[in-house]
ZADO-1210 file (C-alpha; in nm, 4 decimals, padded with zeros to 6 digits):
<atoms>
<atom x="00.0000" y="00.0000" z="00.0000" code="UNK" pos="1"/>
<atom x="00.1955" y="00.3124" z="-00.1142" code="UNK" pos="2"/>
<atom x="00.0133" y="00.6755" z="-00.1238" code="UNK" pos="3"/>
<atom x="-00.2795" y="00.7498" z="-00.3460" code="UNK" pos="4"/>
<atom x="-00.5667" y="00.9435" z="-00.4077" code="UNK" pos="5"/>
<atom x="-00.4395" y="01.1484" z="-00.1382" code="UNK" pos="6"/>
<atom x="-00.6632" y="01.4317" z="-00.3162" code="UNK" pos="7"/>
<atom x="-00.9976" y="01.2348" z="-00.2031" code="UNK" pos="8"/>
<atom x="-00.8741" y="01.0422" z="00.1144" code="UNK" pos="9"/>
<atom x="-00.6811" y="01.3977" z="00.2714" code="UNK" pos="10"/>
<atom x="-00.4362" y="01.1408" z="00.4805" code="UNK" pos="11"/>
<atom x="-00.2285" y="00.8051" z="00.3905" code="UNK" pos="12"/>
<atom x="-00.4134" y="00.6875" z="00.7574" code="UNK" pos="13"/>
<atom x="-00.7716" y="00.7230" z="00.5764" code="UNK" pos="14"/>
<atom x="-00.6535" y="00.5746" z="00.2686" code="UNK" pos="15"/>
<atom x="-00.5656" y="00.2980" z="00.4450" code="UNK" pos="16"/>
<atom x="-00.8609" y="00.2570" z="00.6818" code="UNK" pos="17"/>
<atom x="-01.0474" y="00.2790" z="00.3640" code="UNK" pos="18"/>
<atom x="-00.9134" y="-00.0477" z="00.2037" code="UNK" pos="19"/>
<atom x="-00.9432" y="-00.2131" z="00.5555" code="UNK" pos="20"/>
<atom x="-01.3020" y="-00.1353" z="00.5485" code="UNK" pos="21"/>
<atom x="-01.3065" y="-00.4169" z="00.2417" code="UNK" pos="22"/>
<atom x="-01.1563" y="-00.6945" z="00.4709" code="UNK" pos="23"/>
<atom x="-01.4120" y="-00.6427" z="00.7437" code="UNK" pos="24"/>
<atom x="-01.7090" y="-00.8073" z="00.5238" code="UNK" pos="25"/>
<atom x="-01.4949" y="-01.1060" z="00.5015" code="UNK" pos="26"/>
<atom x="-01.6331" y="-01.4215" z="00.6459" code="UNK" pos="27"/>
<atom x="-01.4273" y="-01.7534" z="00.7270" code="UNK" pos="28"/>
<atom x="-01.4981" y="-01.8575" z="00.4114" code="UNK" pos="29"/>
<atom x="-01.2903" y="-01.6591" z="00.2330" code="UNK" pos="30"/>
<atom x="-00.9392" y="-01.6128" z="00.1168" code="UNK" pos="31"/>
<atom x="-00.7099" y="-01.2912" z="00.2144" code="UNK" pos="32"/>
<atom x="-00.3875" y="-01.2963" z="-00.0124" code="UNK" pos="33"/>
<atom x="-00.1747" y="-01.0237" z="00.1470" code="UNK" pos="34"/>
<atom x="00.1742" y="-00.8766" z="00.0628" code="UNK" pos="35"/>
<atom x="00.4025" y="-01.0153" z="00.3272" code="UNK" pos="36"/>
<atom x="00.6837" y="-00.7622" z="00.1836" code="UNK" pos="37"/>
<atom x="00.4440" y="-00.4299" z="00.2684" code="UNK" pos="38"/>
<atom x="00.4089" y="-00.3565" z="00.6539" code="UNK" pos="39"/>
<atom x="00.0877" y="-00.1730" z="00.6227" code="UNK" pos="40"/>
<atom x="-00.0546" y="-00.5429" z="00.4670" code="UNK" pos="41"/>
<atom x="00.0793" y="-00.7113" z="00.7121" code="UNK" pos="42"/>
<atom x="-00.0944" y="-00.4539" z="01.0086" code="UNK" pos="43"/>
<atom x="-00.4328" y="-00.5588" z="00.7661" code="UNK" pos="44"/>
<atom x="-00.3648" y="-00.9546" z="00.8256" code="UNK" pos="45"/>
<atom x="-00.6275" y="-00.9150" z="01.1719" code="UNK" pos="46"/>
<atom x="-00.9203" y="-00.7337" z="01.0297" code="UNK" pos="47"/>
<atom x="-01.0674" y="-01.0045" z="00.8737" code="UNK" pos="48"/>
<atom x="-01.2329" y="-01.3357" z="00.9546" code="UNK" pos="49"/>
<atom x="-01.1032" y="-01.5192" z="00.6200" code="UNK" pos="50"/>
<atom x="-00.8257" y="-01.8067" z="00.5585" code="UNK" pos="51"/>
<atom x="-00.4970" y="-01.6596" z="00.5074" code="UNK" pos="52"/>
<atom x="-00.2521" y="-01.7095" z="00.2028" code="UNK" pos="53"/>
<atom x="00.0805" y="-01.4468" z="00.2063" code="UNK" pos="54"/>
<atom x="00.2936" y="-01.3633" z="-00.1232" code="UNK" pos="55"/>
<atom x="00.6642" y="-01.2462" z="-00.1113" code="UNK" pos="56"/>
<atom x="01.0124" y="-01.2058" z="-00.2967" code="UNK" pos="57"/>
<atom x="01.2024" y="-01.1752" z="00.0036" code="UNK" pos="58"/>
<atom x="01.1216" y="-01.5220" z="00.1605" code="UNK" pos="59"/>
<atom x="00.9158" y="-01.8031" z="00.1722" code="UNK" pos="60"/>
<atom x="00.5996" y="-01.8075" z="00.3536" code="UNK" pos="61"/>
<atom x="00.3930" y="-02.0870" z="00.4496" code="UNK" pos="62"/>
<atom x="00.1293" y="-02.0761" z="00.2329" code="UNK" pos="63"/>
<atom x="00.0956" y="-01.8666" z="-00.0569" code="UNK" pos="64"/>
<atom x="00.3750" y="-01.7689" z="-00.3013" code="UNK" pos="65"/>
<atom x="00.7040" y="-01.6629" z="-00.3125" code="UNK" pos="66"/>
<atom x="01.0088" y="-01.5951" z="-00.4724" code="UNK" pos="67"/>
<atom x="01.3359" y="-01.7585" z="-00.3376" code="UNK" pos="68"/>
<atom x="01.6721" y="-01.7505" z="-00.5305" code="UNK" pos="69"/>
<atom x="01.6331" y="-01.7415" z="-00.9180" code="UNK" pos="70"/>
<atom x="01.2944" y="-01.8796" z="-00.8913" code="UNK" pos="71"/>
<atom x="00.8589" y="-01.8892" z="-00.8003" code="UNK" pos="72"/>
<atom x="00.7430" y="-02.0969" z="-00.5870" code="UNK" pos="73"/>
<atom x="00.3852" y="-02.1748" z="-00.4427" code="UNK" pos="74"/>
<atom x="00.3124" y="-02.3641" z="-00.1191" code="UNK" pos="75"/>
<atom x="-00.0099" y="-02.4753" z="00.0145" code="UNK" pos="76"/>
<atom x="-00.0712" y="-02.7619" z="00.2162" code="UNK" pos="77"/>
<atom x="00.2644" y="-02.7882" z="00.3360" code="UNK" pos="78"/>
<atom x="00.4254" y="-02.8335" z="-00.0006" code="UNK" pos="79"/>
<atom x="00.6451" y="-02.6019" z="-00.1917" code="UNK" pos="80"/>
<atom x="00.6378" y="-02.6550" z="-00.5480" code="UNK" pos="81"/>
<atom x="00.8372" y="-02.4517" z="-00.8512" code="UNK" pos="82"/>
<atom x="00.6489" y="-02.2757" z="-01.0769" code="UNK" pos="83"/>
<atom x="00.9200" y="-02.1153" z="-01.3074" code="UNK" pos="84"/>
<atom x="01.2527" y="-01.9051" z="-01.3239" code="UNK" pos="85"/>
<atom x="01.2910" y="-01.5063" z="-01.3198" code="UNK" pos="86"/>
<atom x="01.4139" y="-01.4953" z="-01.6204" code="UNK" pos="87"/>
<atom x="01.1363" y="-01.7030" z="-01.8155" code="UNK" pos="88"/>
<atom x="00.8599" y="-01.4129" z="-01.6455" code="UNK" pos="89"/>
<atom x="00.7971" y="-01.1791" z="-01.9764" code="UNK" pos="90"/>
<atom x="00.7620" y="-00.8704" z="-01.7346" code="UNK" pos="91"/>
<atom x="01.0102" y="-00.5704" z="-01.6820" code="UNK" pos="92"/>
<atom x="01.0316" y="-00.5176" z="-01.3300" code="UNK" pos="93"/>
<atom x="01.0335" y="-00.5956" z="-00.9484" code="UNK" pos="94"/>
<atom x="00.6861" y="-00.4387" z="-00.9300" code="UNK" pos="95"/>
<atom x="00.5646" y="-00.7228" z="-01.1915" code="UNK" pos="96"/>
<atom x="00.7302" y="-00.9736" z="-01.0681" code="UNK" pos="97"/>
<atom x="00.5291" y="-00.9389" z="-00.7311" code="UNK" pos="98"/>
<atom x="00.2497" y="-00.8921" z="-00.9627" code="UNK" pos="99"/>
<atom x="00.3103" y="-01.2766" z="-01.0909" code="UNK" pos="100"/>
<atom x="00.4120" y="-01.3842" z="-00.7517" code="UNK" pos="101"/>
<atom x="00.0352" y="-01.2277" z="-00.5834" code="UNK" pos="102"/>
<atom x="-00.1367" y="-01.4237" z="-00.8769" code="UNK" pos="103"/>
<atom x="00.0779" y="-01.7923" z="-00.7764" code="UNK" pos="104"/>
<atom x="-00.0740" y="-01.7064" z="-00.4739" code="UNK" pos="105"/>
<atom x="-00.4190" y="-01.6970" z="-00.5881" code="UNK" pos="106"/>
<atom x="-00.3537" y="-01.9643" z="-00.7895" code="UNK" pos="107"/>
<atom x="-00.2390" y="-02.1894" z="-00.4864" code="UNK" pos="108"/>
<atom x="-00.5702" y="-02.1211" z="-00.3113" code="UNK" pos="109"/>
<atom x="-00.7910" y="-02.1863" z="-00.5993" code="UNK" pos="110"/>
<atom x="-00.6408" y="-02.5454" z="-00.6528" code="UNK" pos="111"/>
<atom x="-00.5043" y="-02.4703" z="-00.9604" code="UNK" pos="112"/>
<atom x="-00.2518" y="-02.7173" z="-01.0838" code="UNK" pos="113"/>
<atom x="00.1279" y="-02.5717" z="-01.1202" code="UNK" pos="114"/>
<atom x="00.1086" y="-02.7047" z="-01.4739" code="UNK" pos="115"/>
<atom x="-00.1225" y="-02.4343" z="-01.5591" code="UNK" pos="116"/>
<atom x="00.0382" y="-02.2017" z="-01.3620" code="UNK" pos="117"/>
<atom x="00.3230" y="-02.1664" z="-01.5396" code="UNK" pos="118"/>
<atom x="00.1629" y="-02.1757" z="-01.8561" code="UNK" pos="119"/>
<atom x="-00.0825" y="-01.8978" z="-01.7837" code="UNK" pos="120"/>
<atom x="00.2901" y="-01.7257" z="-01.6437" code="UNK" pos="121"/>
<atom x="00.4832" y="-01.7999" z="-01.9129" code="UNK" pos="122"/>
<atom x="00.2352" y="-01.6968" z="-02.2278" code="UNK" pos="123"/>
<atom x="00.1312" y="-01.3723" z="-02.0790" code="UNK" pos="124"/>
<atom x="00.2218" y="-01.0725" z="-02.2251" code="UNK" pos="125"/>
<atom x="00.2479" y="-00.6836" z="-02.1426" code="UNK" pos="126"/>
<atom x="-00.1136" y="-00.4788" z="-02.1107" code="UNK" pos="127"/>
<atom x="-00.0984" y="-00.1651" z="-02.2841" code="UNK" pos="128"/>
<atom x="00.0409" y="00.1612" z="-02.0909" code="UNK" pos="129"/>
<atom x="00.1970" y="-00.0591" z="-01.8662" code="UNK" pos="130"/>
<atom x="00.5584" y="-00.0535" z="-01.9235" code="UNK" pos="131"/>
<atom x="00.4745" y="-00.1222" z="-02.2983" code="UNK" pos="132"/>
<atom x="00.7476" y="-00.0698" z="-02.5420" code="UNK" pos="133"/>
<atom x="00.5761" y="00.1050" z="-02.8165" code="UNK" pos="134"/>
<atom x="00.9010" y="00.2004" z="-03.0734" code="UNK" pos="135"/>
<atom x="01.2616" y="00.2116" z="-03.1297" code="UNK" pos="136"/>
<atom x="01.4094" y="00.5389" z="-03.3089" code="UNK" pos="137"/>
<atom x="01.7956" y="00.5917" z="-03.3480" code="UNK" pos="138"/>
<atom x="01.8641" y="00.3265" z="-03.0810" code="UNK" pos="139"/>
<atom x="01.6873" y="00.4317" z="-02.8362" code="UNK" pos="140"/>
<atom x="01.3764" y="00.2813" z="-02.6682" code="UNK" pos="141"/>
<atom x="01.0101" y="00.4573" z="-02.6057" code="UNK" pos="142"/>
<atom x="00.8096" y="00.3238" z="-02.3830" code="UNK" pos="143"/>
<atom x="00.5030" y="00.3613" z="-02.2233" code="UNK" pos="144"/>
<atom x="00.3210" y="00.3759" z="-01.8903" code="UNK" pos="145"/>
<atom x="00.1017" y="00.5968" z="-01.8757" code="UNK" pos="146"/>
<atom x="-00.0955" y="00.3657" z="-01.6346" code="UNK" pos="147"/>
<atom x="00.1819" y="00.5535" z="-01.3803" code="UNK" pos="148"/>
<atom x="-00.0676" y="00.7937" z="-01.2241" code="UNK" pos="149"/>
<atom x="00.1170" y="00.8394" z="-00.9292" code="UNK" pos="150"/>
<atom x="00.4991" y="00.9252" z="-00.7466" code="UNK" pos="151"/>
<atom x="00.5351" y="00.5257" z="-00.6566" code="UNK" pos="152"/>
<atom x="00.3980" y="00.3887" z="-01.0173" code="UNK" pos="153"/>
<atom x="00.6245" y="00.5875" z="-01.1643" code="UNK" pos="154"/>
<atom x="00.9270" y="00.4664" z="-00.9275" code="UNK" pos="155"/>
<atom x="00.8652" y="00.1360" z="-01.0378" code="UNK" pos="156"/>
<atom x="00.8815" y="00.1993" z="-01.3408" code="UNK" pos="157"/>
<atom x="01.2147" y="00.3844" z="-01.3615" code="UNK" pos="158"/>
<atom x="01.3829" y="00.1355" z="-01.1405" code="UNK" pos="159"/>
<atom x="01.2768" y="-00.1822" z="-01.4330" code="UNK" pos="160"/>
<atom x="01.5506" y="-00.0291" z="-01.6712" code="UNK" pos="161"/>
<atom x="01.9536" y="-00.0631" z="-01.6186" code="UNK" pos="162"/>
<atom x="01.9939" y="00.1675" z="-01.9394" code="UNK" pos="163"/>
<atom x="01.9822" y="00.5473" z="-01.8701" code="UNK" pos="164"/>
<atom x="01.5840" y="00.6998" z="-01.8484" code="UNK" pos="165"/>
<atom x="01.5091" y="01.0174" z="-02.0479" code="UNK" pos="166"/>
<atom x="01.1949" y="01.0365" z="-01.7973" code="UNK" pos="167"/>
<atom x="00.8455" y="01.2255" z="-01.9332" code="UNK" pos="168"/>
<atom x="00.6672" y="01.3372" z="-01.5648" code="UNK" pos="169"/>
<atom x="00.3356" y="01.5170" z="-01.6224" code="UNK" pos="170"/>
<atom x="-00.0030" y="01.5373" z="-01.5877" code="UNK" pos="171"/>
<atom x="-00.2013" y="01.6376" z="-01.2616" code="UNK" pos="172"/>
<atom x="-00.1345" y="01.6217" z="-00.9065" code="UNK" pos="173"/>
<atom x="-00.3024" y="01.4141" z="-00.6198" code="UNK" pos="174"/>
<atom x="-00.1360" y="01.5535" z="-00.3738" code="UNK" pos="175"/>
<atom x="00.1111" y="01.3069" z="-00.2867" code="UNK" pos="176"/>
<atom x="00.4404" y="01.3258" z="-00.1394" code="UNK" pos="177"/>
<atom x="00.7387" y="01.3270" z="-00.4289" code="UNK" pos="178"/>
<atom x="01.0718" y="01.3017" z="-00.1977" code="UNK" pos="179"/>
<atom x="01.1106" y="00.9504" z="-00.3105" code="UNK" pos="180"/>
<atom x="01.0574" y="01.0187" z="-00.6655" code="UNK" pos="181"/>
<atom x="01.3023" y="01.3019" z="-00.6204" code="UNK" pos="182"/>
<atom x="01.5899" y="01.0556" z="-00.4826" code="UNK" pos="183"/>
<atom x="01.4769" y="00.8082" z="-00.7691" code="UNK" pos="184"/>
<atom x="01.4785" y="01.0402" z="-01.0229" code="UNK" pos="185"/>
<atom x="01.8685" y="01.1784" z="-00.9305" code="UNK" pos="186"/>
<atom x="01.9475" y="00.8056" z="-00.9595" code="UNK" pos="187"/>
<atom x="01.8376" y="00.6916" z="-01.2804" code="UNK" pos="188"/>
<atom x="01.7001" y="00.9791" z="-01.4830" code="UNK" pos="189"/>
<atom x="01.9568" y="01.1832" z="-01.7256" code="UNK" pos="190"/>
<atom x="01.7023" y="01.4260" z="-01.8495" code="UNK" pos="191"/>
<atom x="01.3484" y="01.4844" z="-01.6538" code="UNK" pos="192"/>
<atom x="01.1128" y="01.6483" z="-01.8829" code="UNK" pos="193"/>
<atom x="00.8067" y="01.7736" z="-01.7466" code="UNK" pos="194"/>
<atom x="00.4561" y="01.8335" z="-01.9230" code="UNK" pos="195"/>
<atom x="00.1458" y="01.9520" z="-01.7927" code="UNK" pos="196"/>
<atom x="00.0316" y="02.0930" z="-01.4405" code="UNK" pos="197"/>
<atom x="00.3077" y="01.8686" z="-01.2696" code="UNK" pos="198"/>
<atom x="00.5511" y="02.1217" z="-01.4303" code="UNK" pos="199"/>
<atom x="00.4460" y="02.4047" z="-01.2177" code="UNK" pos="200"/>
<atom x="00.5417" y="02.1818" z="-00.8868" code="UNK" pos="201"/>
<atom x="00.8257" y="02.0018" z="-00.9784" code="UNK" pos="202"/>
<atom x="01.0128" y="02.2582" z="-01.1688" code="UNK" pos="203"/>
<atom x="01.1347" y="02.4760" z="-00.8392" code="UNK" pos="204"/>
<atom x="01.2215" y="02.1256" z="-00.6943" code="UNK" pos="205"/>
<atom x="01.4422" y="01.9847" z="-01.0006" code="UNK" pos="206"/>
<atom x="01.5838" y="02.3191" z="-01.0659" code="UNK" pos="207"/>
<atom x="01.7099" y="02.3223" z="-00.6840" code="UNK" pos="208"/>
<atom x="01.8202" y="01.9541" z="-00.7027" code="UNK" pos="209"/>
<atom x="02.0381" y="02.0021" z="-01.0293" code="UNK" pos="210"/>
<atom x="01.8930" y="01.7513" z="-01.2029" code="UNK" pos="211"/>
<atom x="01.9018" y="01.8611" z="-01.5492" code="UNK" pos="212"/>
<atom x="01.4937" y="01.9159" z="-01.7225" code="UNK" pos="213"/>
<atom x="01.3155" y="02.0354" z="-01.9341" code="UNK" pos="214"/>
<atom x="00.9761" y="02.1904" z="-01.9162" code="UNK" pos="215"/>
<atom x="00.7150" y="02.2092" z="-02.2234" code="UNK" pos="216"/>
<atom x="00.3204" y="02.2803" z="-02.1860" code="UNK" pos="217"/>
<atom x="00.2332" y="02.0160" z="-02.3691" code="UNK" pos="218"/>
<atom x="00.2808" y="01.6469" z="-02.4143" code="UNK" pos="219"/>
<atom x="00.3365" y="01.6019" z="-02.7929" code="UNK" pos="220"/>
<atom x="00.5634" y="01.9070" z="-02.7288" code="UNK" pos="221"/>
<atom x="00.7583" y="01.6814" z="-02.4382" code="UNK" pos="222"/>
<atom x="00.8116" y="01.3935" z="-02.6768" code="UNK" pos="223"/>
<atom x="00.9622" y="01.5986" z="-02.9676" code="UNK" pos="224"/>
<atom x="01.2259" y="01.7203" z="-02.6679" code="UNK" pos="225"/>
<atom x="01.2619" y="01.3684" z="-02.6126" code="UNK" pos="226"/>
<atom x="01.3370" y="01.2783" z="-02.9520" code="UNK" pos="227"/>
<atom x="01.5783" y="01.5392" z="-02.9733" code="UNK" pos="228"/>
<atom x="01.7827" y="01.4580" z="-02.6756" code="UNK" pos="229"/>
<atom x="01.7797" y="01.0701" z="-02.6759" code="UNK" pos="230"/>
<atom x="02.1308" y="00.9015" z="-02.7433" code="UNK" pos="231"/>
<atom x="02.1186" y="00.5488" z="-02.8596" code="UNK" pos="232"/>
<atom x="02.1151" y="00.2856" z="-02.5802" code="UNK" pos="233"/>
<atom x="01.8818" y="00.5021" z="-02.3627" code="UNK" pos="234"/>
<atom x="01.4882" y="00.4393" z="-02.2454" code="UNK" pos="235"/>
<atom x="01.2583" y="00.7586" z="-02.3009" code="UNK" pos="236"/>
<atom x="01.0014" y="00.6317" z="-02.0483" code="UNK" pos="237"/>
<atom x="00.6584" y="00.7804" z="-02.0461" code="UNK" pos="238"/>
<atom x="00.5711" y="00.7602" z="-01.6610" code="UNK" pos="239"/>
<atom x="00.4021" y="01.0490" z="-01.6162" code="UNK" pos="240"/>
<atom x="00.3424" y="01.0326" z="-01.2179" code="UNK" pos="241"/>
<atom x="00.0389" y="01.2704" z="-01.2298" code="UNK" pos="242"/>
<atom x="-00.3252" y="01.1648" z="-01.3750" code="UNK" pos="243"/>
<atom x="-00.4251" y="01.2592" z="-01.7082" code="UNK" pos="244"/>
<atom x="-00.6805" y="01.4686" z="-01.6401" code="UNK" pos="245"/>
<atom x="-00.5480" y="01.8230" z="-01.6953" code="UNK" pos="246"/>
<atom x="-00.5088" y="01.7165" z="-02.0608" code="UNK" pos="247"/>
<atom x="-00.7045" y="01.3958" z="-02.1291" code="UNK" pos="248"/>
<atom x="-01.0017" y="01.2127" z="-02.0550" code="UNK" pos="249"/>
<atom x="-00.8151" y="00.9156" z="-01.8907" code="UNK" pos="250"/>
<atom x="-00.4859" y="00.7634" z="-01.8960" code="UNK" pos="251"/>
<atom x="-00.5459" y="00.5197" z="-02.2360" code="UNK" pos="252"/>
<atom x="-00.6268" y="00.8038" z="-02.3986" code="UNK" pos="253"/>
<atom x="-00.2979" y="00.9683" z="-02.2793" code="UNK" pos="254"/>
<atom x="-00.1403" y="00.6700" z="-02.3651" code="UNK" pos="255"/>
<atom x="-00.2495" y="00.6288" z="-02.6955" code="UNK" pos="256"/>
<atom x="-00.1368" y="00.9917" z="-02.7469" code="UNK" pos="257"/>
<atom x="00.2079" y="00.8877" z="-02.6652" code="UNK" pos="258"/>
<atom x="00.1892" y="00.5713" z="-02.8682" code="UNK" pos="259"/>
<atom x="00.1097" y="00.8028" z="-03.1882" code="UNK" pos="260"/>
<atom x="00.3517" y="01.0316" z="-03.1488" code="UNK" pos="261"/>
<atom x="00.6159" y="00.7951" z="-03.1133" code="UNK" pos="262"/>
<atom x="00.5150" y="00.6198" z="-03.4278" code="UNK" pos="263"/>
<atom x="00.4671" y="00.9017" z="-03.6589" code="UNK" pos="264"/>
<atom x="00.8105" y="00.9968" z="-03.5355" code="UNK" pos="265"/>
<atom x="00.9270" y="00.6521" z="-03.5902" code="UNK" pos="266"/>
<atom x="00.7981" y="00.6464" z="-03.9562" code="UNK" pos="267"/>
<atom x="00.9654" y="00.9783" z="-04.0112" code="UNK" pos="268"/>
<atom x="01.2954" y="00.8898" z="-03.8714" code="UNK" pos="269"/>
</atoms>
């Protein structure tokens, strides 16, 4: 549970009360799959009446999922069984990779066989405007995720590339907290450029951090900067960290908008 929605909630403490208010209609019949990683899940694990079934990539747990050395496990029943490697997951990311482990996890308390486990793991493939490489131009690599409406989504995101980010932050606030995304940012971005309302807030904040930006009204404008100053071997990552609705009606629509840009510059290249 990271911050969100902060605009509707006002505090991180009613956010959170708010998703615990779900677990209390639980009965003993039912199954709570919680992150064992997150300690806000774990202070959830005695609200509700239901069975209990953990995930993790730091350990194993007793029953649930997990992820322990190279590789996926799921136990249940007192059995630990393998479901596949790291490296055969089709995902970019830590933040996926959880993602797959939560869903072993649900899996394991469904009954479903490992078989089809790791054949529903390994066929899978990317949903659009999340993390979704949508061109290549001059050797570098565009890619979207606009589904990053907030400081944390957008984290992930940056930290699921080695190469260096040419990062595209815009869109509106939810009044969130961005010292994290700051810290991340300085770490793996070479160029921050900002679009939208966003630009107004982060602007003072990157300009006193030295991080080198840019700042452009517009999002078509933002990707032509981006075009401009990628260098082969980099990532321009669209992970906007704001919601789309100072520009667009929702975030595939924003995404989509990237997606066309990229290939009409693409086609001209």
């Amino acid at each position: 549970i990271t911050p969100n929605h902060l605009d509707r909630h006002g505090t991180m403490e009613a956010y959170v009360e708010a998703k615990r208010g779900i677990l209390r209609w639980q009965g003993a019949g039912d199954w709570l799959v919680l992150n064992a990683d997150d300690d806000q899940c774990v202070r959830l694990a005695d609200t509700s009446a239901s069975r209990l079934a953990w995930f993790s990539l730091r350990g194993a747990v007793a029953n649930g999922a997990y992820r322990e050395g190279s590789a996926i496990f799921v136990a249940r029943q007192g059995e630990q069984e393998r479901v596949c490697e790291r490296r055969e997951v089709p995902l970019l990311g830590e933040h996926n990779l959880a993602n797959v482990v939560a869903a072993v996890a649900v899996a394991g308390v469904l009954g479903i066989p490992v078989a089809q486990m790791r054949q529903a793991v390994l066929s899978f493939r990317p949903l659009p405007h999340r993390l979704e490489k949508v061109g290549t131009i001059a050797g570098a690599d565009y890619y979207n995720d606009s589904i990053a409406t907030s400081p944390e989504r957008a984290i992930a995101g940056m930290r699921a590339f080695e190469s260096p980010v040419l990062l595209l932050t815009g869109g509106r606030d939810k009044h969130l907290p961005w010292d994290s995304w700051m810290a991340e940012a300085r770490r793996r971005a070479r160029l921050v450029i900002l679009f939208g309302e966003l630009g107004a807030l982060l602007e003072p904040r990157l300009a006193a951090s030295g991080l080198p930006y840019e700042r452009h009204s517009t999002l078509e404008q933002a990707v032509q900067a981006a075009y401009r100053e990628a260098r082969p071997g980099e990532v321009v990552l669209f992970s906007p960290g704001g919601t789309s609705f100072d520009a667009f009606r929702d975030f595939e629509e924003r995404g989509e908008c990237f997606r066309a840009l990229v290939t009409r510059l693409e086609r001209s290249a």
